[in-house]
Backbone as CSV, one residue per row, in Angstrom:
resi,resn,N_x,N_y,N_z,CA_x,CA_y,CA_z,C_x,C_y,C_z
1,UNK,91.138,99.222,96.186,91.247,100.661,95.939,89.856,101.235,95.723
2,UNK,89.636,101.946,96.628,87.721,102.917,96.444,87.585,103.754,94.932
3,UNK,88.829,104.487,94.438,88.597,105.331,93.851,89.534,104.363,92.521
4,UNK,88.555,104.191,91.615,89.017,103.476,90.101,88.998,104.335,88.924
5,UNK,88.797,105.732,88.756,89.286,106.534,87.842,90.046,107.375,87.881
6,UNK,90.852,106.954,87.043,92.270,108.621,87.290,91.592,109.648,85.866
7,UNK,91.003,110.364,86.054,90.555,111.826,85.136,91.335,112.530,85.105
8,UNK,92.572,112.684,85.744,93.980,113.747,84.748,94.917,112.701,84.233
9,UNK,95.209,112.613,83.173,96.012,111.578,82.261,96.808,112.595,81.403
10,UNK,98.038,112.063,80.811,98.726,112.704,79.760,99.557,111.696,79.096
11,UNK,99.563,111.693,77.950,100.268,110.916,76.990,101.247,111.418,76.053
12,UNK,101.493,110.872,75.436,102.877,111.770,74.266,102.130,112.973,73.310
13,UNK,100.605,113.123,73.068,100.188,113.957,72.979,100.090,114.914,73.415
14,UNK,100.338,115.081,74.401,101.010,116.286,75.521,102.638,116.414,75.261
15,UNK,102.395,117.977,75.213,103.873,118.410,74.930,105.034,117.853,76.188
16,UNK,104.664,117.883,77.397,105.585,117.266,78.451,105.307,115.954,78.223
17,UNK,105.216,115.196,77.773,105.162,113.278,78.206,105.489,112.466,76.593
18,UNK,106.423,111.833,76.853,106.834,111.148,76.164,105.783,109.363,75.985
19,UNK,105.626,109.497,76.997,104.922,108.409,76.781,103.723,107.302,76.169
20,UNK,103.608,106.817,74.727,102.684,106.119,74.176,101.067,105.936,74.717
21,UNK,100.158,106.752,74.461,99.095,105.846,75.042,98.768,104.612,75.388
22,UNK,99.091,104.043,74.800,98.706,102.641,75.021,99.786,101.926,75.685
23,UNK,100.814,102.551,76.314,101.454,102.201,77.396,100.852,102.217,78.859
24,UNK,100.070,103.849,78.860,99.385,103.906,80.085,98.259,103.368,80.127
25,UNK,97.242,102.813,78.457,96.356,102.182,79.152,96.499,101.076,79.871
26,UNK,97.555,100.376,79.368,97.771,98.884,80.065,98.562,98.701,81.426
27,UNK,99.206,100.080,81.902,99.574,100.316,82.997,98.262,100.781,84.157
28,UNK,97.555,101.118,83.300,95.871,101.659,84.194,95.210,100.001,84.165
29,UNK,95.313,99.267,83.145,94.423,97.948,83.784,95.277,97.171,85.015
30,UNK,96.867,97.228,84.971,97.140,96.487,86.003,97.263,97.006,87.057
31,UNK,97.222,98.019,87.103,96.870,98.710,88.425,95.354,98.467,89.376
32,UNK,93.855,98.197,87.937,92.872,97.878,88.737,91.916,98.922,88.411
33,UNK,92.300,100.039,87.513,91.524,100.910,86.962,90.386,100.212,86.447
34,UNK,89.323,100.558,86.573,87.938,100.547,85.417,87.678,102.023,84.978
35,UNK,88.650,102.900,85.075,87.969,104.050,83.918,89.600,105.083,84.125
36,UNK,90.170,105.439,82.850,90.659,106.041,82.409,90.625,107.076,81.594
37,UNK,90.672,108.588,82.042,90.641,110.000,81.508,91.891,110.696,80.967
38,UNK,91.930,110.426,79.598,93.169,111.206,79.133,92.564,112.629,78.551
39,UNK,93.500,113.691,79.625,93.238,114.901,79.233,94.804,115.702,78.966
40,UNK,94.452,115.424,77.402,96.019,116.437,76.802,96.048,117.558,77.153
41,UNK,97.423,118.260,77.154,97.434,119.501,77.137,97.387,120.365,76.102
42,UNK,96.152,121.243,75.883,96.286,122.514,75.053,96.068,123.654,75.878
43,UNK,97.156,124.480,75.384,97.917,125.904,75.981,97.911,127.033,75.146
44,UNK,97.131,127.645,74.468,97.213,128.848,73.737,98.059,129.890,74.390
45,UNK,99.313,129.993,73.319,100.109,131.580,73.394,100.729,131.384,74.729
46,UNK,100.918,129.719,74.724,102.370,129.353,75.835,103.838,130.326,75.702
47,UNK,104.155,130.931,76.883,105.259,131.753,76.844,106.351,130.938,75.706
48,UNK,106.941,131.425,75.079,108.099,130.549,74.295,109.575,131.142,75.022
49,UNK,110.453,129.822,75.397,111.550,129.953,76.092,112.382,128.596,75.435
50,UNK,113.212,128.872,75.748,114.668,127.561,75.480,113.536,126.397,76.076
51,UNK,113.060,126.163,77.327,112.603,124.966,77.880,111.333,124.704,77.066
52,UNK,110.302,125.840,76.778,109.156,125.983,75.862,109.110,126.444,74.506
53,UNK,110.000,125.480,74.146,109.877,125.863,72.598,108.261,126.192,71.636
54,UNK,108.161,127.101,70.701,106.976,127.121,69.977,105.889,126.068,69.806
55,UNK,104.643,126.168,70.444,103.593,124.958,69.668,104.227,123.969,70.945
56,UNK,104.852,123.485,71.933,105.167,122.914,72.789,103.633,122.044,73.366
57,UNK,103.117,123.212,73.908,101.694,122.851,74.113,100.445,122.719,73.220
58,UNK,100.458,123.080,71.678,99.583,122.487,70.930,98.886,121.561,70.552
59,UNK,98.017,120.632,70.910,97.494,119.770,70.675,96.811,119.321,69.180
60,UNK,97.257,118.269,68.692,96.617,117.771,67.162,96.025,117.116,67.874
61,UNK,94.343,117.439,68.019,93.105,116.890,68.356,92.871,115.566,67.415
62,UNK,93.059,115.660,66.271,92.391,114.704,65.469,93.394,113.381,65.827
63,UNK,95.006,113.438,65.577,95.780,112.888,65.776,95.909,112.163,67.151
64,UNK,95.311,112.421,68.283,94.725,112.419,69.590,93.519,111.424,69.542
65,UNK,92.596,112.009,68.697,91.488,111.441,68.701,91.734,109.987,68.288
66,UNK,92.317,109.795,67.239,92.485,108.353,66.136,93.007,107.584,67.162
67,UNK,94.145,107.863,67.589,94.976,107.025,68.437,93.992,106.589,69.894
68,UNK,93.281,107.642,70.401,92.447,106.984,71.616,91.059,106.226,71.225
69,UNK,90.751,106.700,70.059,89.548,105.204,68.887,90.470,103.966,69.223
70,UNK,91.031,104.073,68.626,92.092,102.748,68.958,92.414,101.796,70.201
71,UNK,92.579,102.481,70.917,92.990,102.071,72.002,91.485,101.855,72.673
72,UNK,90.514,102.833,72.536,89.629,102.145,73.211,88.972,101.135,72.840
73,UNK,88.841,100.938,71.337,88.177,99.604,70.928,89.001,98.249,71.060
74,UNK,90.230,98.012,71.581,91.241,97.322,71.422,91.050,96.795,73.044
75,UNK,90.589,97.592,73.906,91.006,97.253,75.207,89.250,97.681,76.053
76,UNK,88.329,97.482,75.092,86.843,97.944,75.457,86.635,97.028,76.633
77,UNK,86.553,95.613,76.563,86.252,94.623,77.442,87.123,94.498,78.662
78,UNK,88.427,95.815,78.678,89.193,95.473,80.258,89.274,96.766,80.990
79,UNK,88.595,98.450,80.372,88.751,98.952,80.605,87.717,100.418,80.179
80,UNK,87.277,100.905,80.735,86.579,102.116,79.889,87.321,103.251,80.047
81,UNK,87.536,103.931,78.711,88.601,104.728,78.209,87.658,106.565,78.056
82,UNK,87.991,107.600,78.557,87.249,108.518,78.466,88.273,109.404,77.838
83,UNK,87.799,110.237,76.827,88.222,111.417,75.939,87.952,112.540,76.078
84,UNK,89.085,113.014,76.586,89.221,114.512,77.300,90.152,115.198,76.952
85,UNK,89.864,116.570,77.354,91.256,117.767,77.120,91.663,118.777,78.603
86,UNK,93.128,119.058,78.831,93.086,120.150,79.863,93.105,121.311,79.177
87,UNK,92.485,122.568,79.208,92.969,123.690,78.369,93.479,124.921,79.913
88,UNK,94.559,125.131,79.090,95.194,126.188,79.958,94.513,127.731,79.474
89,UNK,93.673,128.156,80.836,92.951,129.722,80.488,93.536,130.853,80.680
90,UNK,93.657,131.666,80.326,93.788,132.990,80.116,92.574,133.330,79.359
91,UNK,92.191,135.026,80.024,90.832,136.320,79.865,90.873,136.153,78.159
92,UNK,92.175,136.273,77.364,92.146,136.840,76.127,91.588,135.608,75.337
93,UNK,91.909,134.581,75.987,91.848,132.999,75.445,90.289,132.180,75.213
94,UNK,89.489,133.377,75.832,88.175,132.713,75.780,87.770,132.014,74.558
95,UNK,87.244,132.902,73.259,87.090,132.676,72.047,88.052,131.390,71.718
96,UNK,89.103,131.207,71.835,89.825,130.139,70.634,89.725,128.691,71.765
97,UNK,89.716,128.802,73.468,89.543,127.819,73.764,87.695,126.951,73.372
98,UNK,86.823,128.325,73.303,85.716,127.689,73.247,86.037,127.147,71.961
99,UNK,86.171,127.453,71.037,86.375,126.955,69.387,87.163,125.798,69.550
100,UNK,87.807,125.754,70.276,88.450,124.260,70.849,87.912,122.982,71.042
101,UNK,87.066,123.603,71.891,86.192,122.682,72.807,85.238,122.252,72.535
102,UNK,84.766,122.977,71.324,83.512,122.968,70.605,83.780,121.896,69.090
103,UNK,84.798,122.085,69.069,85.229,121.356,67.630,85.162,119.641,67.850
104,UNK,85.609,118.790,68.992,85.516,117.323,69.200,84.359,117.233,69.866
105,UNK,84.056,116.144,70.325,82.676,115.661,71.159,83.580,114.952,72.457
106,UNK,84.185,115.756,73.576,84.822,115.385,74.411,83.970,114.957,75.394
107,UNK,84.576,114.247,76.500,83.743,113.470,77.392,84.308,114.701,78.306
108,UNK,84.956,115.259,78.469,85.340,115.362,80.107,86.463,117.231,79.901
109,UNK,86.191,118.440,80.072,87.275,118.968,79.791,87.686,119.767,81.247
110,UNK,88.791,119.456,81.773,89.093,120.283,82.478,90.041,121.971,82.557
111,UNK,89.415,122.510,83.207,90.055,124.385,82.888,91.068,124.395,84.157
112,UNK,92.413,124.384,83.405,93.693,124.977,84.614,94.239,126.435,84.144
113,UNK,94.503,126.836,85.552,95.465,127.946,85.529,96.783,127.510,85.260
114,UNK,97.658,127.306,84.182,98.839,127.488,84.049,100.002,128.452,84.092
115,UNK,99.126,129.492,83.681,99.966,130.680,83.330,99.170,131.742,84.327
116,UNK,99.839,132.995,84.808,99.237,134.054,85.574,99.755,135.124,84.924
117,UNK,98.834,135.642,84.521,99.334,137.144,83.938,100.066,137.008,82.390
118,UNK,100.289,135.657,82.133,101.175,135.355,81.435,102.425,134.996,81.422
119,UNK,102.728,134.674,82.654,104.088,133.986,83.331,103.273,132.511,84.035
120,UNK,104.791,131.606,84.028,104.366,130.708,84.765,105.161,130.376,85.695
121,UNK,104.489,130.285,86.924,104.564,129.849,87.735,105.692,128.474,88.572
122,UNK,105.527,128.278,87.281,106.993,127.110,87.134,108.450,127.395,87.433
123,UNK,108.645,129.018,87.329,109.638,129.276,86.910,110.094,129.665,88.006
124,UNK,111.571,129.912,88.811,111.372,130.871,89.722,111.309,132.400,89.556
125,UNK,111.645,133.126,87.990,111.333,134.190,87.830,109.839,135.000,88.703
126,UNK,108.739,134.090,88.668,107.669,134.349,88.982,107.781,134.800,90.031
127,UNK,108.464,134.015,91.408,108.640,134.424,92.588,109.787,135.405,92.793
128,UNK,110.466,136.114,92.374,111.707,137.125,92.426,110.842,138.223,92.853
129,UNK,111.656,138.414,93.484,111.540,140.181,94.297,110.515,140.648,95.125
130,UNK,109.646,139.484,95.247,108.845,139.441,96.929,108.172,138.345,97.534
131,UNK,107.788,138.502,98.151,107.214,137.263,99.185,106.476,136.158,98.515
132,UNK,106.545,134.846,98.848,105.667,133.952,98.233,104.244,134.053,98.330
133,UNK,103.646,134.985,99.995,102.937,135.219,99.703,102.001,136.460,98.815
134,UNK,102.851,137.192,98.378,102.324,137.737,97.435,102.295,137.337,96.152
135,UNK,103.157,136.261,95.547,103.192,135.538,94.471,101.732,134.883,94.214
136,UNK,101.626,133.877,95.766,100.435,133.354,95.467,99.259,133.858,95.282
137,UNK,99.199,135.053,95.948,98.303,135.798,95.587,97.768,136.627,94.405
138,UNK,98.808,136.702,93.800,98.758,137.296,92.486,97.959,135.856,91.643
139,UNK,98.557,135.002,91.846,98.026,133.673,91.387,96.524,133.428,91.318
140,UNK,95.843,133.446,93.139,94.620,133.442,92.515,93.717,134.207,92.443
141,UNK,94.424,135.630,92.457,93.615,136.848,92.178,93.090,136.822,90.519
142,UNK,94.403,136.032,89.439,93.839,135.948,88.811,92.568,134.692,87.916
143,UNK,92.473,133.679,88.820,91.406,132.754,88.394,90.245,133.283,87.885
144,UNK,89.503,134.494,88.812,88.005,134.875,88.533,88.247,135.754,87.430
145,UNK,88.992,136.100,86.676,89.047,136.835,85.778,88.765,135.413,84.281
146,UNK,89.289,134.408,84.908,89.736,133.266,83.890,87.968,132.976,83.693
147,UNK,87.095,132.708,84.971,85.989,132.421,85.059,84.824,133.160,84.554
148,UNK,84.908,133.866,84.233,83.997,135.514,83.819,84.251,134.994,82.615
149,UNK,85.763,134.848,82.109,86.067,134.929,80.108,84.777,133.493,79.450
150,UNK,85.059,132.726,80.329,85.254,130.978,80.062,84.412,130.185,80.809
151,UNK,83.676,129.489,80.251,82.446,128.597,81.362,82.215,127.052,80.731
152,UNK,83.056,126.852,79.712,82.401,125.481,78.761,83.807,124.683,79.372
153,UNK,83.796,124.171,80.426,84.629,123.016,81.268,83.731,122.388,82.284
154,UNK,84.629,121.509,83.101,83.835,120.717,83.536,84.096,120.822,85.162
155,UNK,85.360,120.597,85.365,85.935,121.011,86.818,86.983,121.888,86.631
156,UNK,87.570,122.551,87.766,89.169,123.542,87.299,89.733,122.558,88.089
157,UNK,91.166,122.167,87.446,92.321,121.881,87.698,92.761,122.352,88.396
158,UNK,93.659,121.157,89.779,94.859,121.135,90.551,94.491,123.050,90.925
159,UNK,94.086,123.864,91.724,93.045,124.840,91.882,94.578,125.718,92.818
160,UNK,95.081,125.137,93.473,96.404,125.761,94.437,97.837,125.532,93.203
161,UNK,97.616,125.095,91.964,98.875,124.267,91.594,100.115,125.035,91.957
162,UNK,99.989,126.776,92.246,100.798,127.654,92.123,102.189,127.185,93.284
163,UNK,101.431,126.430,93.926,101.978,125.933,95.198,103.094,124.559,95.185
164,UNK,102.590,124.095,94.144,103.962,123.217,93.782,105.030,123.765,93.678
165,UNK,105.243,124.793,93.014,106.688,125.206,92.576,107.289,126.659,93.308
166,UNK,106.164,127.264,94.462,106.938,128.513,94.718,108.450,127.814,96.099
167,UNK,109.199,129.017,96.270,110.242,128.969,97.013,109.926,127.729,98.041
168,UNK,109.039,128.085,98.887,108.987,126.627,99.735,107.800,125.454,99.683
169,UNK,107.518,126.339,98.508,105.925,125.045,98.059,104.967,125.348,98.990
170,UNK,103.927,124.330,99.914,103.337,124.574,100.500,104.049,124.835,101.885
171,UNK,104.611,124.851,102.399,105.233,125.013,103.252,104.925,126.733,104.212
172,UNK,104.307,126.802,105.567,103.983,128.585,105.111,102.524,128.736,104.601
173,UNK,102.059,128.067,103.750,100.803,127.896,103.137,99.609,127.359,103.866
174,UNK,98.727,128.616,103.443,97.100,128.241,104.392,95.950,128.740,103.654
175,UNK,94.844,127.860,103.467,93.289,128.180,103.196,93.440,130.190,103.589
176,UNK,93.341,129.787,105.146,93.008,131.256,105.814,93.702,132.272,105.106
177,UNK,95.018,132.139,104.380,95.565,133.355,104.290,94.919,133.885,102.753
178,UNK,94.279,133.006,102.574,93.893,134.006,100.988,91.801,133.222,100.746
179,UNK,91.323,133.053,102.079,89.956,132.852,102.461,89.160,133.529,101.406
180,UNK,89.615,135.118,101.493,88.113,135.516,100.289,88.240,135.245,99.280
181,UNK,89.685,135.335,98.681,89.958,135.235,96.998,89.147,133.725,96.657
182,UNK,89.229,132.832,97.714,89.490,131.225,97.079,88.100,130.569,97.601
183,UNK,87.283,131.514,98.420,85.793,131.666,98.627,85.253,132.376,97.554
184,UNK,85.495,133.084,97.043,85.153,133.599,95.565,85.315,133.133,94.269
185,UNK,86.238,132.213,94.436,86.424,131.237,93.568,85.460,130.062,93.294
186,UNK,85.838,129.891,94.793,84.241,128.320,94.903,83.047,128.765,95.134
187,UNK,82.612,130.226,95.333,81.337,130.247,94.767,80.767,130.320,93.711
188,UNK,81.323,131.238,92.889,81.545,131.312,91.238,81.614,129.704,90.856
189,UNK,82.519,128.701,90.716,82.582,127.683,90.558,81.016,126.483,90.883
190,UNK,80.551,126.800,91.950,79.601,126.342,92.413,78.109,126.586,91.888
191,UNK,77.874,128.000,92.067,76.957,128.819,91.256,76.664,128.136,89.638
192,UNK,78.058,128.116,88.639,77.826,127.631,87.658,77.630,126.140,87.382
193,UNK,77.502,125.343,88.442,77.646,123.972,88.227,79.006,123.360,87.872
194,UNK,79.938,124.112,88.009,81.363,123.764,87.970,82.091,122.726,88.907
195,UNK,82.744,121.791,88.890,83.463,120.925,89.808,84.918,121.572,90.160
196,UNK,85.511,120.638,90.670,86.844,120.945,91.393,87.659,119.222,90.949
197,UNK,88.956,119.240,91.126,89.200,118.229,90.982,90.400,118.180,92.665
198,UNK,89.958,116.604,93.239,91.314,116.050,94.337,92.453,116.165,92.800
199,UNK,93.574,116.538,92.824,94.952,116.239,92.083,95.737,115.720,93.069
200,UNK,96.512,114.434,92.789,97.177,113.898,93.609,98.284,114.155,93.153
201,UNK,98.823,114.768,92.295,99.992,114.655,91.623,101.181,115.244,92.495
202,UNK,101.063,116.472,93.353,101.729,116.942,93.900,102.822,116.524,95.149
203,UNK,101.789,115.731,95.746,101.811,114.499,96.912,103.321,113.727,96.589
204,UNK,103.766,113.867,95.400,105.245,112.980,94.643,106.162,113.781,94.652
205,UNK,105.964,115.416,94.397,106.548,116.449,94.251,107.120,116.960,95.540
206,UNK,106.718,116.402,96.411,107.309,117.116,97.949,106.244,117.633,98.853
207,UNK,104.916,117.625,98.224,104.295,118.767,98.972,103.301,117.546,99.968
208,UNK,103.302,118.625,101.170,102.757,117.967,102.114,100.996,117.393,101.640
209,UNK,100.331,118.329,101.172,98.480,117.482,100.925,98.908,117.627,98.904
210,UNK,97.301,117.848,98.995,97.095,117.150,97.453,97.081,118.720,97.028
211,UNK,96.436,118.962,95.935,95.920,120.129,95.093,94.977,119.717,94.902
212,UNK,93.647,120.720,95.460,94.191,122.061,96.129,94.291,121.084,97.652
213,UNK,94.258,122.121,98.147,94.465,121.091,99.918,93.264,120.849,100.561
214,UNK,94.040,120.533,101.434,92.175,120.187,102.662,91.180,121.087,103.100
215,UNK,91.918,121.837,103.003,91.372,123.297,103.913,90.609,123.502,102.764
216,UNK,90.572,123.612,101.724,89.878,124.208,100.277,88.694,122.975,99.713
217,UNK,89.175,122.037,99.521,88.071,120.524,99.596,87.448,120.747,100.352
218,UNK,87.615,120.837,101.954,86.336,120.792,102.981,85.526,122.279,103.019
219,UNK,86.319,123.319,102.532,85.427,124.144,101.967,84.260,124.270,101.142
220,UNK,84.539,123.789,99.750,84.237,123.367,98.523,82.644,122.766,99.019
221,UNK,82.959,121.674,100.049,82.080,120.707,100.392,81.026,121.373,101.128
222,UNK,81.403,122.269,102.316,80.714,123.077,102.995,79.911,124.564,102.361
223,UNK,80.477,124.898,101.297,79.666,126.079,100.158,78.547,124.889,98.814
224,UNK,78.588,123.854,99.213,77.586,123.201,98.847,77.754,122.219,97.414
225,UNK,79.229,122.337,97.235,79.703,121.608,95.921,79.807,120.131,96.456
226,UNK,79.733,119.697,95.458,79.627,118.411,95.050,80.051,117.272,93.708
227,UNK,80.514,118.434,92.909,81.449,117.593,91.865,82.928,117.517,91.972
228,UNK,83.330,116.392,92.252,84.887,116.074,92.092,85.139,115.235,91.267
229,UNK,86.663,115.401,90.468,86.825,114.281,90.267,88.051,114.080,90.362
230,UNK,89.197,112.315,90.431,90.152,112.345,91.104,91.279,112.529,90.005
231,UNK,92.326,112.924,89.966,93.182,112.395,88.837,95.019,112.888,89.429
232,UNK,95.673,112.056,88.537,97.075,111.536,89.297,98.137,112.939,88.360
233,UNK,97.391,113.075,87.628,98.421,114.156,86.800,99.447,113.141,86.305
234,UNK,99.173,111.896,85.839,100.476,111.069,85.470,100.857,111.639,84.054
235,UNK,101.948,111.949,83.693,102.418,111.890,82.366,103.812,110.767,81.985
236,UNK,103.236,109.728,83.088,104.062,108.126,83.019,103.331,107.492,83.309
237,UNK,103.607,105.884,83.462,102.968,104.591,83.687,103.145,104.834,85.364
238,UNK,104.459,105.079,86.129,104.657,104.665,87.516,103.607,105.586,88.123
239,UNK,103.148,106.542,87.258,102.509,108.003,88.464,100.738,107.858,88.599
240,UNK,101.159,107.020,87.201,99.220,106.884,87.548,98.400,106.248,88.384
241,UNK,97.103,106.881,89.463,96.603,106.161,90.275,97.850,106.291,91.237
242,UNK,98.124,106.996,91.293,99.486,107.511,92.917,98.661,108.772,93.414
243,UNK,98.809,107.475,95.055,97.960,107.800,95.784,96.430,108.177,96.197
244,UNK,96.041,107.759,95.182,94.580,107.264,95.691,94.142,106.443,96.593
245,UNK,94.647,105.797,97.523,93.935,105.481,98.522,93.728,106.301,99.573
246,UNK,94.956,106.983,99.654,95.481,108.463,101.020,93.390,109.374,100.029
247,UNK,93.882,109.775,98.620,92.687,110.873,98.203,91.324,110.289,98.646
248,UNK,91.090,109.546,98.737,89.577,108.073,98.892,89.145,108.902,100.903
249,UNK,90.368,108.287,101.661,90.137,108.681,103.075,89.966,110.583,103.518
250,UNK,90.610,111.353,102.536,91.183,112.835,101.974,89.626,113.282,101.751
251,UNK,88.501,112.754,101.048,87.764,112.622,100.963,86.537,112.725,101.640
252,UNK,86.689,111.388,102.138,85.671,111.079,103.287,85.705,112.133,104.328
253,UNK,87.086,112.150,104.777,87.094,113.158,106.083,86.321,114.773,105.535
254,UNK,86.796,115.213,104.637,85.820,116.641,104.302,84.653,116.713,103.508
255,UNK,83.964,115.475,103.862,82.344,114.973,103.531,81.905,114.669,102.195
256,UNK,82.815,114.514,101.916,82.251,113.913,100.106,81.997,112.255,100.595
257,UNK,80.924,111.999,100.107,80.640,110.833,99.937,80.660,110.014,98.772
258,UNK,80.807,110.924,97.385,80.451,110.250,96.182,81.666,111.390,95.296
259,UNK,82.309,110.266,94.830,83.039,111.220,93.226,82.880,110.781,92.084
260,UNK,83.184,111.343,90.882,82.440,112.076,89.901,83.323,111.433,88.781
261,UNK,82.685,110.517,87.899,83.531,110.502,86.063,82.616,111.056,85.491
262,UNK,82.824,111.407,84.089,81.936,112.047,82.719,82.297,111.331,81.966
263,UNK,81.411,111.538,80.798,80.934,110.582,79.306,80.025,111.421,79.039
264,UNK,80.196,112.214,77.852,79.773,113.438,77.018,79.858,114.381,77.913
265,UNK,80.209,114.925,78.694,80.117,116.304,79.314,79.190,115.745,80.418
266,UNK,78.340,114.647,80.956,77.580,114.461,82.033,78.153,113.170,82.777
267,UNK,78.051,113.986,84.224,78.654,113.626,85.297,77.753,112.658,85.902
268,UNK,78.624,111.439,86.402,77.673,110.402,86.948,78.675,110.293,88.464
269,UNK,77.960,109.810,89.357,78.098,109.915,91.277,78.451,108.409,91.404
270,UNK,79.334,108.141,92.059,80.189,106.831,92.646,80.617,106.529,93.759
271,UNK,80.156,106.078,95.038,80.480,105.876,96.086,81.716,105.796,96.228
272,UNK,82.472,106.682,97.634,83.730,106.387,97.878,83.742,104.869,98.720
């Protein structure tokens, strides 16, 4: 396997995943991992619904923290363990995510769009009463607003995710149809020294490429970026490191030659 770090991880510290850390670290050594990125989810002023109950997405950092001390000194000699967060952005959210982010000594933080406008995307409410492509568009019309608030991350997250869950997913779906918004995105992104991340997670979900897609990677590559990094979005043992070999060749073809782990906030280059 070319690519040996999964950098999107989730554990029972994340409001969606039930699952023990130290289940997935030992599911990441037999798989062949040498570097593992757990990035919890924190979500400020997550919509609250029957499915999203209150604090759903809150993260106890410290409680987070102890448990991945642990695990990394326990399993130092089979595996290197990296300490990270995803924070979900919103404009209003600037202030309390930086106070976030600023409070641990994280290795690695990645910035997703979860929410648009304050709806998510998850839902099919989001898509009611017109076209998907105007959904999506609403989607990443609002990123550069997220980018202006917020600059203390490392790459943005799964960058199309909107595309997992509308009416036909990617399906219908193209780079070209929303070119300036998502060229404005990766220049802004680029400009600041910002990365992008391959997300393979979707690839399980039905959808034909990864997040974001090809068309947007070989972009990325061609506006002169150069930080990636790979991660499975597992919030289980079976999902982690799925499909990384397909992301490794995904890769190569739209000219990346080298992807990207962190340890303190600085990014080190790894041959595919």
């Amino acid at each position: 396997m070319p690519i040996t770090a999964d950098y999107h991880l989730h554990s029972s510290f994340s409001g969606d995943s039930d699952t023990p850390m130290e289940e997935m670290v030992l599911e990441g050594i037999r798989k062949g991992l040498t570097q593992m990125c757990f990035t919890e989810h924190q979500d400020f002023d997550f919509p609250v619904s029957k499915e999203t109950p209150e604090g759903l997405f809150d993260l106890n950092p410290d409680s987070y923290l102890c448990e991945f001390l642990k695990c990394r000194e326990k399993y130092a000699d089979r595996i290197t363990l990296c300490f990270g967060v995803e924070l979900g952005l919103q404009p209003h959210l600037a202030l309390k995510n930086a106070a976030f982010a600023g409070a641990h000594d994280y290795d690695f933080i990645i910035a997703s769009s979860h929410l648009c406008n304050g709806r998510d995307p998850y839902y099919p409410a989001f898509y009611e009463g017109r076209t998907q492509e105007e959904a999506y568009l609403e989607y990443f019309t609002s990123i550069p607003d997220n980018l202006k608030a917020f600059d203390d991350f490392d790459v943005y997250g799964h960058l199309d995710y909107v595309v997992r869950y509308g009416p036909q997913k990617d399906n219908g779906y193209t780079y070209e149809q929303y070119r300036d918004i998502l060229d404005e995105i990766l220049t802004r992104l680029i400009q600041a020294g910002k990365g992008i991340e391959l997300n393979t997670g979707g690839l399980l979900q039905g959808l034909r490429e990864a997040n974001p897609c090809t068309a947007i990677l070989r972009r990325y590559r061609e506006l002169g970026g150069e930080i990636i990094t790979i991660g499975s979005d597992a919030h289980k043992p079976a999902r982690i490191a799925s499909c990384f070999d397909r992301a490794a060749g995904l890769l190569t073809d739209c000219g990346f030659r080298y992807y990207c782990t962190f340890e303190r906030r600085s990014a080190s280059f790894h041959k595919i």
